[in-house]
N, C-alpha and C positions, 0 to 999 in steps of 0.2 A: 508656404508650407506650414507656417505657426499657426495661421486661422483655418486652415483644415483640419490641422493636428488639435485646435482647441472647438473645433465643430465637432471632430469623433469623438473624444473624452465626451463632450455635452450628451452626445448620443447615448453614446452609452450609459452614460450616469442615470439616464432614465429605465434602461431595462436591466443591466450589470451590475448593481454598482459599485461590488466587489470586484469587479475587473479594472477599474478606474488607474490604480496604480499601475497596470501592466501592459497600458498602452504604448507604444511607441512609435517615434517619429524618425524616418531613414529617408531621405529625399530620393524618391519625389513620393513616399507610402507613408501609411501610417494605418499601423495593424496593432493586435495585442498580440503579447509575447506569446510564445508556445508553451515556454514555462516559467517558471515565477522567476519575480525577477532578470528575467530576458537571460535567461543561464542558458547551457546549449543543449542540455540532453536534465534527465531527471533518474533518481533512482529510490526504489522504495526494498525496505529488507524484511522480508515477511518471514514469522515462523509459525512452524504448524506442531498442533496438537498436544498445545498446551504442557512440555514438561515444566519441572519444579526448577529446573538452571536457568530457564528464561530470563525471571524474575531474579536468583542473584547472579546471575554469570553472564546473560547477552546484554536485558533492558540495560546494567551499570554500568558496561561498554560502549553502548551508544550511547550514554547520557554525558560521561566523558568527552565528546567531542560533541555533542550537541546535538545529536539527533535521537531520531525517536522510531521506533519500528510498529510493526503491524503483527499485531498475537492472532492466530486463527487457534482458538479453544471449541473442545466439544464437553459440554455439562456432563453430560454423564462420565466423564474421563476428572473431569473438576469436579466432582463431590465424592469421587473417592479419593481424591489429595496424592497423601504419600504412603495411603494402605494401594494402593493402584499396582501393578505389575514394575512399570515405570512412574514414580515421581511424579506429577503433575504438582500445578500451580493450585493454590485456593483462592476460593472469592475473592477472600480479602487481599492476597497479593494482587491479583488481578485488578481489585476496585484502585488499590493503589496506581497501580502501571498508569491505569485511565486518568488518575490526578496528575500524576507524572506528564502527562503529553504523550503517552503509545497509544495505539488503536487496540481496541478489544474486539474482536469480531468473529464472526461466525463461519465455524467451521462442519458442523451439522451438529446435529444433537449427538449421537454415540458412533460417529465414523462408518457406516455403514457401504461399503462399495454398491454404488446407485445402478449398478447393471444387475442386480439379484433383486432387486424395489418397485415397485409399481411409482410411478409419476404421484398417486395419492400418498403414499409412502416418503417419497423426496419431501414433497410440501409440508410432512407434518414431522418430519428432522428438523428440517431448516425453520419453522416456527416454532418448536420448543423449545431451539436452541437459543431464536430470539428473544422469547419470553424468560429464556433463565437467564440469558445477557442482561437484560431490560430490568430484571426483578433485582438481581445482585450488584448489578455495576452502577447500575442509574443512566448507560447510555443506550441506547439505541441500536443495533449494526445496520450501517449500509452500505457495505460491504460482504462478498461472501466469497469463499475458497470452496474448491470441491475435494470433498474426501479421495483418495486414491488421483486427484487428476483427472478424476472419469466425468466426462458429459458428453453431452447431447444437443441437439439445438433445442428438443421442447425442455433438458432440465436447464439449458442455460435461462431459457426467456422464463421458465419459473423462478430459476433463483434473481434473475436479475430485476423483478419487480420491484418496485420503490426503493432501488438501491445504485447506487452510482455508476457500480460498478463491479465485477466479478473477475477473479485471475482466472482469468484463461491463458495464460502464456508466463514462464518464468524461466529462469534460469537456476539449477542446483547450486546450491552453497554449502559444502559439508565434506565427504570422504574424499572427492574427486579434486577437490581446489588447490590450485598451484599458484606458486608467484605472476606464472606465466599466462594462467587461464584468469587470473584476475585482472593485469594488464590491459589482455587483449580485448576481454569485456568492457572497461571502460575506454578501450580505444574504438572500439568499434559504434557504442554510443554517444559519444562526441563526434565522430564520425557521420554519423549515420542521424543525429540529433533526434536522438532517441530517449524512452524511457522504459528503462529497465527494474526487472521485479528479482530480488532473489528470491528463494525458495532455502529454507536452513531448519533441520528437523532437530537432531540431536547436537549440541556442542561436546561434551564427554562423554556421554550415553546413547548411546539407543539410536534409532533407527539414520545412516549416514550419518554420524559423529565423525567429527575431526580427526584424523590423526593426529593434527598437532594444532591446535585452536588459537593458537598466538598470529597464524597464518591469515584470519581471520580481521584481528586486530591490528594487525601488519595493511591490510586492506583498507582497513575502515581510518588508516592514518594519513594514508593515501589517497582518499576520497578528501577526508579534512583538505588536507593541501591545496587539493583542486575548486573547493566552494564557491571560490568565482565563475567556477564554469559548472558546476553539477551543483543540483538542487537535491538533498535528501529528505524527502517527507512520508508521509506514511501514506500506504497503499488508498486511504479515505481521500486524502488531500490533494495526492496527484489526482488523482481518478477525477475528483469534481472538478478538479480546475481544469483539465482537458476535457471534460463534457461542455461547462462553462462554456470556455472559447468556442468550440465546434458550434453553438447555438447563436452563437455571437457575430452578427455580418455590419457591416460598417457602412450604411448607404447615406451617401453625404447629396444634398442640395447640390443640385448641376449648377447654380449661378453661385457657389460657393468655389467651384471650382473654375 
C-alpha cells in the first residue's frame, strides 16, 4: 500500500502539483481528497451586491474565526459608494477585503436581470465588470454570480469561460434563517459530503436582512467548532480545488500493483 500510495503522489506531482498534499492512503486505495484537507463536506459564504456592511459588519465576522467570504460587486453600484440608494462598498474597502484573504468577484457590471438582454449584452456586463475589478482591485475574477439567479445554459457557458467556476446552486442566508434551518444545513452536508454555497444579501439592510444577525454569528461559531470536519474557503478556492480533482485520475503501472 506505501509504494502505490508513493507511486500516485509521484504521478501526480507531475501534472497537480498542488494536489500533492491531498492525496490519500485508505487500504487497499489511494485517491485525492474531495476536500481540503480530507474534511467531509466544504462550505463557502458568498454575498451579493456589494453593500457598505460587508466590509464593516460581515468580512470582521468571518475574520474573527478565520474565514474569509466571497463579495459578488457590481461597479456601477461601487462608484456610487454611499451616495447609492443603499450603501455600497468603495474601491478601496474592496481592494482591502482582497489584501485581507475574501474573494472580490463578479457580479455583472449594473445587475441587470439577463432575461430583458441579448447574449451580446450579457458578455459585455460581465467584462466591464471584469475590467473595473481588474483596474481597481489588481485581481482578476474567476469566478462569477448571476444577477437575479437568472440563467441559461448559453449564459451559463458565456459566463463560465476562463473561470473556475460559476453559483449556480445556493442556499438563502438572511430573513429566513433559524437555529434549526442552520443545523439541518450543516447536517445534511456532512451527510451527504457535500459542498455548500450560502447566498446573504443584506445583514441590517436591504434586500433579506436579518431579523436578528447575531443568528448569523451564532452559526458561523458553529461551523468554527466543527473545522475538523468542514472546510470554509471562498467560493474561488472551493471551485478550483473540485475542478482540480475531477481532472485528476490516478493510473498507476500494473506491475506496481
Amino acid at each position: 500500500g506505501k509504494v502505490v500510495a508513493g507511486i500516485a503522489i509521484e504521478a501526480v506531482a507531475k501534472v497537480v502539483p498542488e494536489l500533492v498534499p491531498y492525496i490519500r492512503y485508505r487500504d487497499p486505495e489511494v485517491y485525492v481528497a474531495d476536500y481540503k484537507d480530507n474534511k467531509e463536506c466544504a462550505v463557502s459564504y458568498t454575498f451579493d451586491d456589494g453593500l457598505a456592511e460587508h466590509s464593516t459588519v460581515a468580512a470582521p465576522e468571518l475574520e474573527k474565526r478565520g474565514f474569509r467570504g466571497t463579495f459578488w460587486v457590481c461597479g456601477f453600484y461601487t462608484e456610487q459608494g454611499a451616495s447609492s440608494k443603499l450603501p455600497r462598498m468603495t474601491w478601496d474597502e474592496l481592494k482591502q477585503m482582497a489584501k485581507n484573504g475574501h474573494e472580490i468577484s463578479n457580479h455583472s457590471w449594473s445587475h441587470q436581470n439577463a432575461k430583458r438582454l441579448t447574449l451580446e449584452q450579457v458578455k459585455s456586463e460581465i467584462e466591464k465588470n471584469d475590467s473595473a475589478i481588474f483596474a481597481n482591485i489588481g485581481v482578476m475574477p474567476v469566478t462569477y454570480c448571476y444577477p437575479y439567479n437568472y440563467k441559461t445554459d448559453e449564459i451559463v457557458a458565456l459566463a463560465s469561460k476562463n473561470r473556475v467556476g460559476t453559483r449556480t446552486k445556493q442556499i438563502s442566508i438572511g430573513g429566513k434563517s433559524s437555529p434549526q434551518r442552520f443545523a439541518k444545513w450543516l447536517d445534511d452536508l456532512m451527510t451527504k459530503e457535500e459542498w455548500g454555497v450560502g447566498m446573504t444579501h443584506g445583514i441590517n439592510y436591504g434586500y433579506d436582512a436579518f431579523k436578528e444577525p447575531s443568528l448569523f454569528w451564532e452559526h458561523l461559531d458553529k461551523v468554527k467548532s466543527l473545522e475538523d470536519k468542514i472546510w470554509v474557503g471562498t467560493f474561488r478556492e472551493v471551485a478550483a480545488y473540485i475542478r482540480a480533482v475531477s481532472y485528476t485520475h490516478l493510473t498507476l503501472p500494473t506491475k506496481a500493483l
